[in-house]
C-alpha positions in Angstrom: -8.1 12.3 -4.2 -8.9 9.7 -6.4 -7.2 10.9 -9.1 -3.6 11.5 -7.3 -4.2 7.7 -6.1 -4.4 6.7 -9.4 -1.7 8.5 -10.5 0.7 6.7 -7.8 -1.1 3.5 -8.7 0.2 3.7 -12.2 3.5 4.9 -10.9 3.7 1.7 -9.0 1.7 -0.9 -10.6 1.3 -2.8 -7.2 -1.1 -2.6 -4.6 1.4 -2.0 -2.1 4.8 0.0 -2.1 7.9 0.6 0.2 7.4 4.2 2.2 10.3 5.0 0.4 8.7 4.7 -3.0 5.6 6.5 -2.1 7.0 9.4 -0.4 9.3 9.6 -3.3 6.4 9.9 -5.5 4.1 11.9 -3.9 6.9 14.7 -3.3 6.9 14.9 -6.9 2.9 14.7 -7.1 0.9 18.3 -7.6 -2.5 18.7 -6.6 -4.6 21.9 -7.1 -4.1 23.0 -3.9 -0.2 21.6 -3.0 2.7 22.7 -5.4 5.4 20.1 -6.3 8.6 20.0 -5.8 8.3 20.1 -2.3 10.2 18.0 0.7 7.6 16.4 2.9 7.2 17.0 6.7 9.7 14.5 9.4 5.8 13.9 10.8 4.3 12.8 7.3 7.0 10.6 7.0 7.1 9.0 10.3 3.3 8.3 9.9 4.4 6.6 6.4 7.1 4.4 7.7 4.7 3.4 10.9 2.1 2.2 8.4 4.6 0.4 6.6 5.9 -1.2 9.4 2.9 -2.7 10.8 2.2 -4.3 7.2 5.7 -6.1 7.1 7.4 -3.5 5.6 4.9 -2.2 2.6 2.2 0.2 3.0 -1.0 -1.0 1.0 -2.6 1.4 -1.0 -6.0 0.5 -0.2 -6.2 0.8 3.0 -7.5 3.3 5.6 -4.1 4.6 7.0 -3.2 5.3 4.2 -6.3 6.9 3.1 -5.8 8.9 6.4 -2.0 9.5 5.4 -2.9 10.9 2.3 -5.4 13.0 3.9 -2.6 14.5 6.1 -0.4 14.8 2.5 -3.7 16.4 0.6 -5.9 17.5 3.0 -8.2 19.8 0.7 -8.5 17.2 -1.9 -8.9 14.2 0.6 -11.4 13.7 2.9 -10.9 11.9 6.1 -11.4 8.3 6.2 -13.9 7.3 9.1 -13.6 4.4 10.7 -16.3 1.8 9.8 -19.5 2.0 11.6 -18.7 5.1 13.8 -20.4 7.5 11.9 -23.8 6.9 9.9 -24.9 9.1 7.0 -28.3 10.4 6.9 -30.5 12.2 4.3 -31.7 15.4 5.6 -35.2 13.9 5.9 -34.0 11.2 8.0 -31.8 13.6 10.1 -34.7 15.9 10.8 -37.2 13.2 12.1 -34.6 11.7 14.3 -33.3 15.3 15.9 -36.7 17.0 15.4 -34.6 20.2 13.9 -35.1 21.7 10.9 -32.5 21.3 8.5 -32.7 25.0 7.1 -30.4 27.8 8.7 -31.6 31.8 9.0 -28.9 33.9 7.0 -27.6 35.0 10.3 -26.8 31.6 10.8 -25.1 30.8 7.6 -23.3 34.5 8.2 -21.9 32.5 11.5 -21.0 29.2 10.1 -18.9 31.0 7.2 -17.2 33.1 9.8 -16.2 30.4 11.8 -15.2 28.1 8.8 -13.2 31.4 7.6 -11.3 32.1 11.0 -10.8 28.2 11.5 -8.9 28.0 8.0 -6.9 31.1 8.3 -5.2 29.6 11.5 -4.5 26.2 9.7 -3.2 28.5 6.9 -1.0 30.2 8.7 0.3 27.3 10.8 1.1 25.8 7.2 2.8 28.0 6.5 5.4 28.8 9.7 6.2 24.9 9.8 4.4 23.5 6.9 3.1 20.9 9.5 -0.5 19.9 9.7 -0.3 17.2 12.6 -1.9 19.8 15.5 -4.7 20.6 13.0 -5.5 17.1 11.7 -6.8 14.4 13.4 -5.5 10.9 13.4 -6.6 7.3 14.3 -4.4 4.8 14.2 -7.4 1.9 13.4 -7.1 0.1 10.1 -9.0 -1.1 7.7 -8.3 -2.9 4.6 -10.2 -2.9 1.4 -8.9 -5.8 0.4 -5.9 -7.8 1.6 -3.9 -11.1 0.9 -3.6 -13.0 3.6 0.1 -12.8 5.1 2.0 -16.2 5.4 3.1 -17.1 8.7 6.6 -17.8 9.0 6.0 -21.8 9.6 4.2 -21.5 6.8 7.0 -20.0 4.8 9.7 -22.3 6.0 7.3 -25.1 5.1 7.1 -23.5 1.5 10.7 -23.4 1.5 11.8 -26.5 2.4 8.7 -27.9 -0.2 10.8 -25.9 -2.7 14.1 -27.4 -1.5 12.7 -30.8 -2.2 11.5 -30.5 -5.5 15.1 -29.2 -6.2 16.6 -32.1 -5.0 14.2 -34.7 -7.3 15.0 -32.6 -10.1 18.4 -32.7 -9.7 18.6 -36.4 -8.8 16.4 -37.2 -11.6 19.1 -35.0 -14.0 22.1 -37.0 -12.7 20.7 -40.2 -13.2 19.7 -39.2 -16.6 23.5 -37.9 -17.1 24.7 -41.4 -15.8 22.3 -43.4 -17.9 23.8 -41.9 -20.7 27.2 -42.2 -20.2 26.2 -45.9 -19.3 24.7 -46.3 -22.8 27.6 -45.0 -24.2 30.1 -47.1 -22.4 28.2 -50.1 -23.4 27.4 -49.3 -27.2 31.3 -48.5 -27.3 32.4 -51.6 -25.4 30.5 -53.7 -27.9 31.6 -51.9 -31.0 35.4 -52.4 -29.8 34.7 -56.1 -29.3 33.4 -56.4 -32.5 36.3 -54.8 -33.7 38.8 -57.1 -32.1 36.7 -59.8 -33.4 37.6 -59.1 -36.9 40.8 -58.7 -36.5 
């Protein structure tokens, strides 16, 4: 996974994209298990345009609904982003003193867990591939979680930005005709005096 989000990072060269961008690009985007060319799901891309709209129109690439989304768009290659402090890794030593189980299996129960697992995928497999659709087989959260962020201007605060920026036009501009004037000034006067000096001569 973190390879095909590097790859769309150096697509973009941003940290956050339009939905439009990213969807573009990750049609386009092979992984091992997903072939490209390929037209992505009305679901994948109504999850897309959600994230983007609750982060003012851009989806940020570092982010867990993302993550998530590109979980739903690569789900073999990656892994579901948990939501902080729900879940809490544990060694196997630390998992056997708190449970009290042993954290070996008998071979009947490995034979078990592989059936399962093997039953489990060939329905998700074959859901693929009548609708090419994975939203009944994947779970999703709609928490998030940034990595990082910027922190979003409020809109007094961009007016106030604005109207700052208005100002400093205005000085400038005043400060640039009074220059012009000053000039012309000058040049009135030095001529003024050189045609009175003329007239004095003659």
């Amino acid at each position: 996974c973190e390879m095909l989000l590097g790859a769309l990072e150096r697509e973009l060269e941003a940290p956050v994209a339009k939905a439009s961008q990213i969807a573009d690009l990750v049609s386009r985007l092979p992984s091992p298990s997903v072939e490209a060319p390929r037209v992505l799901p009305n679901s994948l891309m109504l999850r897309l345009h959600q994230i983007a709209k609750a982060h003012r129109k851009r989806v940020p690439l570092h982010s867990r609904l993302f993550a998530q989304w590109m979980h739903h768009a690569y789900p073999r290659e990656c892994p579901f982003p948990a939501v902080s402090g729900t879940t809490k890794p544990m060694s196997a030593a630390d998992w056997m003193n708190a449970t009290g189980n042993s954290a070996s299996l008998t071979q009947e129960e490995v034979d078990d867990f592989v059936k399962s697992a093997m039953t489990k995928m060939d329905e998700v497999q074959m859901k693929d591939l009548v609708d090419s659709d994975w939203e009944s087989t994947l779970p999703w959260l709609e928490d998030e979680e940034l990595v990082f962020s910027h922190p979003q201007a409020s809109l007094l605060e961009e007016l106030t930005i604005i109207l700052r920026a208005v100002s400093i036009i205005a000085v400038v501009s005043a400060t640039i005709n009074a220059v012009i004037s000053a000039v012309f000034f000058a040049r009135r006067t030095v001529r003024g005096d050189v045609d009175k000096k003329v007239a004095d001569k003659e």
